[in-house]
N, C-alpha and C positions, 0 to 999 in steps of 0.2 A: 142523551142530548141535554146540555146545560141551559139554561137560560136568565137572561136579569129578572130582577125583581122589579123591573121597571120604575115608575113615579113614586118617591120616598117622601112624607112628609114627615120632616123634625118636630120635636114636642120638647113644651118647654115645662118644670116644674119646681115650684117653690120646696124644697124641704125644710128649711130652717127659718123663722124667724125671732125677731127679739126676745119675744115671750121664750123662746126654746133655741136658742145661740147655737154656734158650731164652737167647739171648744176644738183648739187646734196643737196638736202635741208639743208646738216646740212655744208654748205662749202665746196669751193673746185669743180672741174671739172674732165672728164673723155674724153678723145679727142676720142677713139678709145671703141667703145661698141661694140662685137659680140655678139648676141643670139644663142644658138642653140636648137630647136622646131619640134615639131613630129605636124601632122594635121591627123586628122582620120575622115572619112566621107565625105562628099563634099558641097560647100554652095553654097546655091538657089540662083535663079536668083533676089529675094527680097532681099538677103543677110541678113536675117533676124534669121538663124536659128545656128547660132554661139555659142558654149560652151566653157567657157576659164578656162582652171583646174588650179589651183595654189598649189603647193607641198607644203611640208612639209619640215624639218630643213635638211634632209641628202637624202630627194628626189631628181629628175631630170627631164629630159623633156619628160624619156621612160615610158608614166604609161600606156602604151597598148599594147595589138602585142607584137609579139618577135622581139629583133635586133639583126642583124646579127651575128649568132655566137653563140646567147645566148640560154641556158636551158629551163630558167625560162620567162613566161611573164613581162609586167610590172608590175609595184606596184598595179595599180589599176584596172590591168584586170579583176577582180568581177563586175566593175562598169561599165565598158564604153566597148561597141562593137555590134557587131550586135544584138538585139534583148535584150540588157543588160540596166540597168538603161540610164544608156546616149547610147543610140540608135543609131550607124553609122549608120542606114540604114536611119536615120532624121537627124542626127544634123553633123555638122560641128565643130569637136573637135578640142582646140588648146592647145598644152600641151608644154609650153616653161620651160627651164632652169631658176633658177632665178640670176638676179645679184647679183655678188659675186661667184657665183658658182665653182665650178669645175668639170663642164661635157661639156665645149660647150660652156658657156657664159662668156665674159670679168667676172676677179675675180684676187684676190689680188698674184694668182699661173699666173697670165697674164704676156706677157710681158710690160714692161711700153714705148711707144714710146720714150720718155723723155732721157730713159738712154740705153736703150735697153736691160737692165735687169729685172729680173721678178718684181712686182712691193715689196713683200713681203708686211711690216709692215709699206709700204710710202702709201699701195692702203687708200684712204680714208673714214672715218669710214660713211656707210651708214646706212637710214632714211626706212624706207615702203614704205615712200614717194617716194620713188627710183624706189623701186621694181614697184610700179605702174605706175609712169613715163614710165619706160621703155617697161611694158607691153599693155599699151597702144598703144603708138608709133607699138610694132611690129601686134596686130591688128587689125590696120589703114593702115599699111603696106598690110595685108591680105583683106583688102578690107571691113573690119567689122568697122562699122560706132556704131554698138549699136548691144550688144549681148545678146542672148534670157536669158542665164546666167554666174554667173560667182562663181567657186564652191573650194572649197579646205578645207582641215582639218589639224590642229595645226597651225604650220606657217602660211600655207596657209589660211587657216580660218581670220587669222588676218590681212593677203594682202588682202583678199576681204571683211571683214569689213572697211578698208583703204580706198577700191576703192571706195565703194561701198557709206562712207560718203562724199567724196571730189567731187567724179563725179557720181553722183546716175543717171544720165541722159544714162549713158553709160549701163545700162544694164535694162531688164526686172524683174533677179531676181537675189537674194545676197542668196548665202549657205553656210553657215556658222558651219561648223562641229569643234567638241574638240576643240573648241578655246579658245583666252581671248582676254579679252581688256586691261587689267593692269597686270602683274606677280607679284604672292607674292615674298613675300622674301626668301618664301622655295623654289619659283623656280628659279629664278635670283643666289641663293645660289648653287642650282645642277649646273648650267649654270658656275658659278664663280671658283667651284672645276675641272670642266671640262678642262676649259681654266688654269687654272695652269696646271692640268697635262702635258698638251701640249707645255704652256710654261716653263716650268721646264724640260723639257728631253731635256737629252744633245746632242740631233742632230738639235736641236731646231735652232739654229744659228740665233739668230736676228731677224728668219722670215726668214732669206737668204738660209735654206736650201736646195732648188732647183740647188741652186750652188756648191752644195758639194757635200759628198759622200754620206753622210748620209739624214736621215729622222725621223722627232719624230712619229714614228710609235707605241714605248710604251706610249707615253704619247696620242698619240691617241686611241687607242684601250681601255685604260685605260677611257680613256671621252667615249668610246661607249659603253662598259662594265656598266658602272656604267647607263650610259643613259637609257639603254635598264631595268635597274630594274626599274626605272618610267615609261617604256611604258607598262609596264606587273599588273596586280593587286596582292595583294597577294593570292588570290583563285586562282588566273591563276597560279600563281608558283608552289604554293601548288601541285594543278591536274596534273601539266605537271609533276616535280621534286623531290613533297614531299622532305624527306632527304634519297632518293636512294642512296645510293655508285655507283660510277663510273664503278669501277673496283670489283665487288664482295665483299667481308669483306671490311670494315673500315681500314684505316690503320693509326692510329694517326701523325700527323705530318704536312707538310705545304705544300706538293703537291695537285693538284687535285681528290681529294678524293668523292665529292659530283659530282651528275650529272649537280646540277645547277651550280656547278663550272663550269663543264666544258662547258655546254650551253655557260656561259659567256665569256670564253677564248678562245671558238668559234667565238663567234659573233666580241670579239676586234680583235684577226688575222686577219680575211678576210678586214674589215673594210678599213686599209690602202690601201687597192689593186684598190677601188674604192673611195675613198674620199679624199680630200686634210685637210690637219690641220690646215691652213690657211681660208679656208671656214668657218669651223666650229668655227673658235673665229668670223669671222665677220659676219655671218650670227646670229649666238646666242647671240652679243651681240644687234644686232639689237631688236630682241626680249624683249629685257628686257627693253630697253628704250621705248618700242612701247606702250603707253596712251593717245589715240587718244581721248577720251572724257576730258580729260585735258584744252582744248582750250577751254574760253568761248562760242564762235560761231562754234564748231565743227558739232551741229547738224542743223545747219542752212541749208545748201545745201540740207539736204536728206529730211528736212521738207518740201522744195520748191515741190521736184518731188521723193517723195517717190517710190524705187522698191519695189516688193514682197520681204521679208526674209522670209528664214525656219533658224534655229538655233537648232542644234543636238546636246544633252550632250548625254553620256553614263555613267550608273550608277557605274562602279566601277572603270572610269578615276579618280585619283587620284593627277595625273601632274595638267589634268586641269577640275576639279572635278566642277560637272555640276552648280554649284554657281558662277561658271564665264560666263558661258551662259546664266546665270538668271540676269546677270547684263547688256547684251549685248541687253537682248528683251526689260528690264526693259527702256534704254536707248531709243531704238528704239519707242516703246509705247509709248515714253510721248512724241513724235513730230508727232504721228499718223502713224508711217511707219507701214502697216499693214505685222506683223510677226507672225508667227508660229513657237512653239519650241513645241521640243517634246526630252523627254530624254527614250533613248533606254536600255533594262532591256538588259547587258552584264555582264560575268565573266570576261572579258577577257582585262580587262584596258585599257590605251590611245590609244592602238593598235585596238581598233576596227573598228574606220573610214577607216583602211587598207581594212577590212574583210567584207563577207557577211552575217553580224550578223541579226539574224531574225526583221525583221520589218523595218529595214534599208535602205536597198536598195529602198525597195517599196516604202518606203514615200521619198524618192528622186526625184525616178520616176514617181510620183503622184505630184510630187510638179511644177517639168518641165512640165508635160504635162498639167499642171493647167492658170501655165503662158503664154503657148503657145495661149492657147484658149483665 
């Protein structure tokens, strides 16, 4: 029998400031970095038994438990809690914000010490390289020297392929879910319509909309809208929406008439209430620059001290359809990293690494308790 983790309290912490800057791979510095990070479980006196999740493009630091206030669990409460794939009753879970963000962690809606305005469209365009940088540092911070694993799907997936080639030393095991390693141009292209939406709505201001009245909420909603028909497959729409009417009969014309209409103009409303627009150009564009096997010498490090990888497609991902995961083992395989991939029979498209899709979980958690041993 599973159970939540109940009431999660978020924790916020400084690792960088002036005196000791963030040096950011692709140029440029950050004087002032707050994290803000959730910890689930508690870690041994070997400090050996550490699990570091890495989210997703519009995820945050809450993927377990409920936070104060809230309805709903985390994102990833299938996965992680007592008696659940990632096991609090074993592991020492560390589930941080990522830079850039906006839940909690320095991000371009921050204020800039500099000017003591928010930083907008001055914050500087970041690397992976970043996001690991920094997540290290705050597990070093936590007392974690080398952790049992370190796990996340899409973005996340690609932060711990990152980690995982640069400092393979740092962990036991690399999990690697819906990821990639390079973005086609179909995706860099949903990624590119996105970021126009948002920079084209007229409360857009420069980036400076935090100083005004307004906010590009349509142009936001409008990039989560659209987002969300590539996290979904088309069997998934189909079953869920078919071409229902909303409202009873059909009524020809331009309002929301269909029910996937309206799923969708569900999903963009809420959307601003919890995310910044500012996040989402700079974390998405990161993404699309991120082609880590590009260096001649990239696989050098993880040849020296190979961790265990597992690498999880789902068959009707389509964002990042399981030929991008065939290129990630393909990679790992020919310097010897001993990997395991396994692509999981789903209707239910990119959104499955959310879910407890049959076979899933368990080979997760067969793969932790593999390394453990």
């Amino acid at each position: 029998m599973t159970e939540s983790l109940g009431l999660v309290t978020p924790l916020d912490i400084g690792l960088y400031d002036s005196g000791e800057p963030l040096r950011l791979v692709r140029g440029g510095r950050l004087d002032e970095v707050t994290v803000r990070y959730e910890t689930y479980g508690r870690l041994n006196g070997q400090a050996d038994n550490a699990i570091f999740v890495c989210h997703a493009l519009t995820g945050d630091a809450h993927a377990a438990g409920y936070a104060p206030g809230a309805a709903k669990p985390g994102w990833w409460d299938s996965m992680i809690g007592p008696g659940k794939p990632i096991d609090t009753d074993r592991f020492f879970v560390i589930s941080p914000n990522l830079l850039g963000g906006c839940q909690g962690t320095t991000g371009p809606a921050s204020r800039d010490p500099a000017t003591g305005r928010s930083y907008g469209l001055d914050f500087p365009i970041l690397d992976m390289g970043d996001f690991v940088a920094v997540h290290r540092r705050l597990a070093d911070r936590l007392g974690v020297s080398r952790l049992r694993a370190v796990i996340g799907g899409s973005l996340g997936g690609m932060q711990v392929l990152e980690w995982a080639l640069n400092y393979p030393q740092d962990m036991a095991g690399a999990i690697i879910v819906a990821a990639s390693s390079r973005l086609t141009a179909q995706n860099i292209a949903f990624s590119a319509v996105a970021r126009e939406a948002i920079m084209r709505d007229g409360h857009f201001a420069d980036g400076h909309y935090l100083e005004t009245d307004g906010s590009p909420d349509t142009g936001l909603a409008i990039a989560r809208m659209m987002a969300h028909i590539t996290y979904l497959s088309e069997d998934a729409l189909a079953e869920k929406f078919g071409r229902e009417p909303q409202h009873g009969d059909l009524a020809p014309g331009f309002g929301v008439d269909f029910a996937v209409e309206s799923y969708l103009h569900h999903q963009g409303e809420i959307f601003p209430d919890r995310f910044d627009a500012l996040s989402y150009l700079y974390l998405s564009r990161v993404m699309d620059y991120f082609d880590p096997f590009a260096a001649p010498a990239a696989l050098d490090p993880i040849a020296r001290r190979p961790p265990a990888a597992l690498v999880v497609a789902f068959s009707s991902d389509w964002r990042f359809a399981p030929g991008h995961s065939r290129r990630i083992v393909a990679k790992l395989a020919s310097v010897g990293v001993p990997v395991t991939y396994r692509e999981i029979a789903s209707d239910l498209g990119h959104d499955s690494f959310l879910l407890p899709v049959a076979g899933y979980q368990e080979l997760v958690a067969a793969f932790v308790d593999r390394i453990g041993r």
